[in-house]
C-alpha positions in Angstrom: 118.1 -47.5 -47.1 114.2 -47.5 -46.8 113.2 -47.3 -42.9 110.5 -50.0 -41.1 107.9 -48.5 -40.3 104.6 -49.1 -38.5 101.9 -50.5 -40.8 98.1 -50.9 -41.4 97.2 -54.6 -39.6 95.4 -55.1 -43.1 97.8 -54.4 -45.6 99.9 -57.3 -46.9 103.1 -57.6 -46.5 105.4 -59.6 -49.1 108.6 -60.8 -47.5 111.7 -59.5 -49.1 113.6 -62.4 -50.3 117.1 -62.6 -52.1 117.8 -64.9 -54.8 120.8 -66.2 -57.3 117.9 -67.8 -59.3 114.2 -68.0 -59.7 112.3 -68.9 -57.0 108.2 -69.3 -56.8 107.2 -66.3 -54.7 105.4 -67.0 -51.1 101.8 -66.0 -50.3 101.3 -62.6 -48.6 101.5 -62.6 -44.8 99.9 -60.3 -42.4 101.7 -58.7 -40.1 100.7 -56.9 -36.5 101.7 -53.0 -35.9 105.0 -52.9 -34.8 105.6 -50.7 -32.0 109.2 -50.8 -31.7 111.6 -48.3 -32.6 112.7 -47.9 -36.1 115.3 -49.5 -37.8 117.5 -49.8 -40.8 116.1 -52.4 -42.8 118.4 -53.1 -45.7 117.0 -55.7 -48.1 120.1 -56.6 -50.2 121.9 -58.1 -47.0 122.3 -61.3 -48.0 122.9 -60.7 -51.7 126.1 -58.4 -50.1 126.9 -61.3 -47.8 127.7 -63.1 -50.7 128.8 -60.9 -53.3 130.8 -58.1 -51.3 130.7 -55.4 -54.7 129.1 -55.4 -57.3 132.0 -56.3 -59.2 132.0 -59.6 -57.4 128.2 -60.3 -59.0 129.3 -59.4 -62.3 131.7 -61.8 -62.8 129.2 -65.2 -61.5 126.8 -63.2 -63.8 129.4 -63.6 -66.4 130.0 -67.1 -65.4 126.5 -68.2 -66.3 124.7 -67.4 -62.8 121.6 -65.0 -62.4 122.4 -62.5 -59.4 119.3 -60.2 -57.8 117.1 -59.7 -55.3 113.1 -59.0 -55.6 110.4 -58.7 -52.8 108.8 -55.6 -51.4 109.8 -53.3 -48.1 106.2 -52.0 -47.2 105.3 -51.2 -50.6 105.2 -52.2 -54.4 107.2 -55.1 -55.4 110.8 -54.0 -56.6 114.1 -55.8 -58.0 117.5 -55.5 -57.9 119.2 -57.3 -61.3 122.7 -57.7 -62.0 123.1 -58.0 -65.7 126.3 -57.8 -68.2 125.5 -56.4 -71.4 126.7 -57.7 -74.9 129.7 -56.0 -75.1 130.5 -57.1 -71.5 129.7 -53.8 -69.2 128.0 -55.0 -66.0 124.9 -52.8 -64.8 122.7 -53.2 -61.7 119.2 -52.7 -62.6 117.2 -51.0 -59.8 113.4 -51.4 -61.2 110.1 -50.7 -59.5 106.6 -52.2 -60.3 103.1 -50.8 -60.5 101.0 -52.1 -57.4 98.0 -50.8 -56.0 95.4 -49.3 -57.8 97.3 -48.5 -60.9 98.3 -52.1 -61.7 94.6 -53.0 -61.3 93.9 -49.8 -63.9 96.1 -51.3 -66.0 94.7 -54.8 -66.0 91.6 -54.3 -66.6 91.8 -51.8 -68.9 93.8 -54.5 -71.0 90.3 -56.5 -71.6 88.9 -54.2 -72.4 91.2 -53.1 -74.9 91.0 -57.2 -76.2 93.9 -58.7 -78.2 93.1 -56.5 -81.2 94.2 -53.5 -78.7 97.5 -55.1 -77.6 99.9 -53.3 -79.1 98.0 -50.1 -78.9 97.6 -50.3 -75.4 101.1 -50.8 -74.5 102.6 -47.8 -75.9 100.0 -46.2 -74.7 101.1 -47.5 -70.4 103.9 -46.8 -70.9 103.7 -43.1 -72.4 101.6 -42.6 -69.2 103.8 -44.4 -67.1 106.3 -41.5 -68.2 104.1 -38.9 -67.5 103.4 -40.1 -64.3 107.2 -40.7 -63.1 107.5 -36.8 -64.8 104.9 -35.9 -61.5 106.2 -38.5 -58.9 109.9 -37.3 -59.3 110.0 -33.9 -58.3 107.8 -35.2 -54.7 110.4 -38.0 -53.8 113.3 -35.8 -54.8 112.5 -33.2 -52.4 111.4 -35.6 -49.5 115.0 -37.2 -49.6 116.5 -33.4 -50.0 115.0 -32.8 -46.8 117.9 -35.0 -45.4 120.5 -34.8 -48.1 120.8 -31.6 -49.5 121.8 -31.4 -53.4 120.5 -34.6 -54.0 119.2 -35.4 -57.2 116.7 -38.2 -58.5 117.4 -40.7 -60.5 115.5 -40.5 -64.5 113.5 -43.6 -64.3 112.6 -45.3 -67.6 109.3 -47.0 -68.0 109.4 -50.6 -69.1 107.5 -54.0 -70.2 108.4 -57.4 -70.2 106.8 -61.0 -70.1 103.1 -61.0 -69.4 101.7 -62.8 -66.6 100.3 -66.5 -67.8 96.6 -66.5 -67.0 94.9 -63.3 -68.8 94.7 -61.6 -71.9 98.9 -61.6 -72.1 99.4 -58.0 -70.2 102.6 -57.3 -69.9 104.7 -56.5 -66.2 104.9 -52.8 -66.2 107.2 -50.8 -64.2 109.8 -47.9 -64.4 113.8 -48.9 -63.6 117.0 -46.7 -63.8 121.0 -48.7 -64.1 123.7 -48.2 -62.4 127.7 -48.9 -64.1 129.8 -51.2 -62.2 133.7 -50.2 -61.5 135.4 -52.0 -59.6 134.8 -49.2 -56.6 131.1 -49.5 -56.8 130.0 -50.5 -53.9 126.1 -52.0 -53.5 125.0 -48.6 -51.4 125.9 -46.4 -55.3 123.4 -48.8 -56.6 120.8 -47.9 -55.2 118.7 -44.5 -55.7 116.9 -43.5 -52.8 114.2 -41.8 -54.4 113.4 -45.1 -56.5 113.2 -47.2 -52.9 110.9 -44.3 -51.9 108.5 -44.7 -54.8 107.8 -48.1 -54.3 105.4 -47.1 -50.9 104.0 -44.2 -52.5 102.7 -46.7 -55.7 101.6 -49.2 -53.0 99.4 -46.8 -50.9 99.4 -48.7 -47.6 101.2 -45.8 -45.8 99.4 -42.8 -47.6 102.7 -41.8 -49.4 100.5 -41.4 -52.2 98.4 -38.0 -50.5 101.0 -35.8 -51.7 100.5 -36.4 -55.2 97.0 -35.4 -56.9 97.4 -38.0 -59.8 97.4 -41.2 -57.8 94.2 -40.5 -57.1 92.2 -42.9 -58.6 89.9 -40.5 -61.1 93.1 -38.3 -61.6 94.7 -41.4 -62.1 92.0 -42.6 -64.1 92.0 -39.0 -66.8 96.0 -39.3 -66.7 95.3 -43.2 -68.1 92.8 -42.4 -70.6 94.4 -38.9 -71.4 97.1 -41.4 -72.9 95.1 -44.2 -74.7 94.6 -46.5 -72.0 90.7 -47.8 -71.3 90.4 -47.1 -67.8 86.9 -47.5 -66.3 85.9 -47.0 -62.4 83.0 -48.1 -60.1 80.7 -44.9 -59.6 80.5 -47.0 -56.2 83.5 -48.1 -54.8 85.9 -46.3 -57.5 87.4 -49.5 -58.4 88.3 -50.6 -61.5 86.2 -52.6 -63.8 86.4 -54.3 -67.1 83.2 -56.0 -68.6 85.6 -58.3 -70.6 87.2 -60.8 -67.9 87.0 -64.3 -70.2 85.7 -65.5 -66.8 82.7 -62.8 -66.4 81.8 -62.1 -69.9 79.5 -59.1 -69.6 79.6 -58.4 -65.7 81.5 -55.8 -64.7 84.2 -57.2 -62.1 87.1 -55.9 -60.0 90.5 -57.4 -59.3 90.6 -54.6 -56.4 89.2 -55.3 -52.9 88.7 -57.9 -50.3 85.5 -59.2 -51.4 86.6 -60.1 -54.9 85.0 -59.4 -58.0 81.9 -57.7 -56.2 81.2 -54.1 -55.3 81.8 -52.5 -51.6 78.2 -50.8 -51.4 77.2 -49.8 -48.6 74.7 -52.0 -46.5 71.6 -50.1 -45.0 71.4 -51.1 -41.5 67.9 -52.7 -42.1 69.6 -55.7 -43.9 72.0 -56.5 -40.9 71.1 -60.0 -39.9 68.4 -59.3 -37.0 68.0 -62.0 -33.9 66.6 -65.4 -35.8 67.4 -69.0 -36.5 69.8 -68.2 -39.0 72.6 -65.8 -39.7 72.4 -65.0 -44.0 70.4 -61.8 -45.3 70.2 -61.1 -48.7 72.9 -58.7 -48.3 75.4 -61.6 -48.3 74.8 -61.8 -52.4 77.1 -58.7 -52.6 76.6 -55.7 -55.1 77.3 -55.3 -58.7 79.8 -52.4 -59.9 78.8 -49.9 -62.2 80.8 -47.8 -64.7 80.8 -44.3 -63.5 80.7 -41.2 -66.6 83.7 -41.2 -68.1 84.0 -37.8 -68.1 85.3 -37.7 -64.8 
């Protein structure tokens, strides 16, 4: 299981929640260093409080009832799915979602692609999504060998499924691996360490992602476009940008920092507010981003 550790004060933290059935997921909360000592955290508590085996899930799943968890420990959002297939096998789906800056990659390189790019553009993710697990795998596998010799990761797939409701229709991304149910399955066998482990290093909040060249954001960036996918960056802030948003027709925007759409330029010191009746400079109206080269 995934250890708590000490966090940034700014980056969010999503509360892991378990569910039987869909819930609305609850706004971000931020959350203090914690200085204690660490502890076992183990997210699928409640979900074994109920079900004690896998097993167990796959028969309410059977009966008509959806069995998972989904929420985040300290990194990307990731989901734990009991399913039955047609021919009545029961799996547990262990999946992981892009976060950070590749999910904003991916978004707005999806308007920029436009609805005539679609289709395109999905193959093209997720043939990079594979090339980048093909990278991450070999770094997680040998951080968890380092306390359990022999062990070996799982082969994550990468995967789609329904878009979110209020853009151009891009799809949820993310890379997953199943587990087999036997009746001496117990939760623990369902769960690949190396797949908990890769949620942080997508999320970036820790700076698991050092260790690996190509979630860098212009590595990240040439692996993208290496693979068909329209990735643009701020030659300011690095961010990505898409000219396309149905909301900013023609200005180049950002999903990716705290001051929303707008670049994080540097202010000169000479537009600091100085001693006077009132507070606003004209550096309050922000920057706009600029593409950088593509040849990057």
């Amino acid at each position: 299981m995934p250890k708590k550790r000490k966090k940034n004060r700014k980056a969010p933290h999503k509360p892991a929640a378990v569910r039987t059935a869909p819930t609305p997921y609850t706004d971000p909360e931020v959350e203090d260093w914690d200085d204690g000592p660490e502890e076992e955290f183990n997210p699928l508590a409640s979900l074994k409080d109920r079900f004690p085996t896998p097993a167990d899930a796959v028969k309410a799943v059977q009966a008509g009832e959806q069995v998972g968890w989904i929420g985040s420990v300290e990194g990307a959002k990731m989901r734990h799915r009991v399913l039955v297939t047609d021919s009545g096998e029961g799996l547990v789906e262990q999946a992981v979602f892009l976060d950070s800056a590749l999910e904003q990659m991916v978004v707005c390189a999806a308007h920029q692609a436009g609805e005539h790019g679609r289709d395109d553009l999905h193959t093209a993710v997720l043939a990079a999504l594979d090339a980048l697990h093909t990278v991450i795998r070999p770094v997680v596998e040998a951080d968890v060998r380092g306390f359990q010799p022999g062990y070996t990761a799982a082969l994550l797939e990468s995967f789609q499924e329904a878009p979110e409701p209020h853009g151009p229709g891009t799809p949820v991304f993310g890379w997953r691996t199943f587990h087999s149910v036997a009746p001496d399955i117990t939760w623990d066998d369902t769960i690949d360490t190396a797949t908990w482990n890769s949620s942080t290093m997508m999320s970036g909040f820790l700076g698991d992602s050092g260790s690996v060249p190509e979630l860098q954001p212009h590595r990240l960036a040439r692996l993208l476009r290496g693979h068909g996918v329209p990735v643009i960056l701020c030659s300011g802030c690095e961010d990505p940008i898409t000219d396309r948003h149905p909301r900013w027709n023609g200005v180049w925007v950002s999903p990716g920092n705290d001051t929303g759409p707008l670049c994080e330029a540097p202010v000169p010191a000479l537009q600091l507010p100085a001693p006077r009746l009132g507070w606003l400079t004209d550096a309050e109206f922000g920057h706009p981003h600029q593409p950088a080269p593509m040849a990057d």
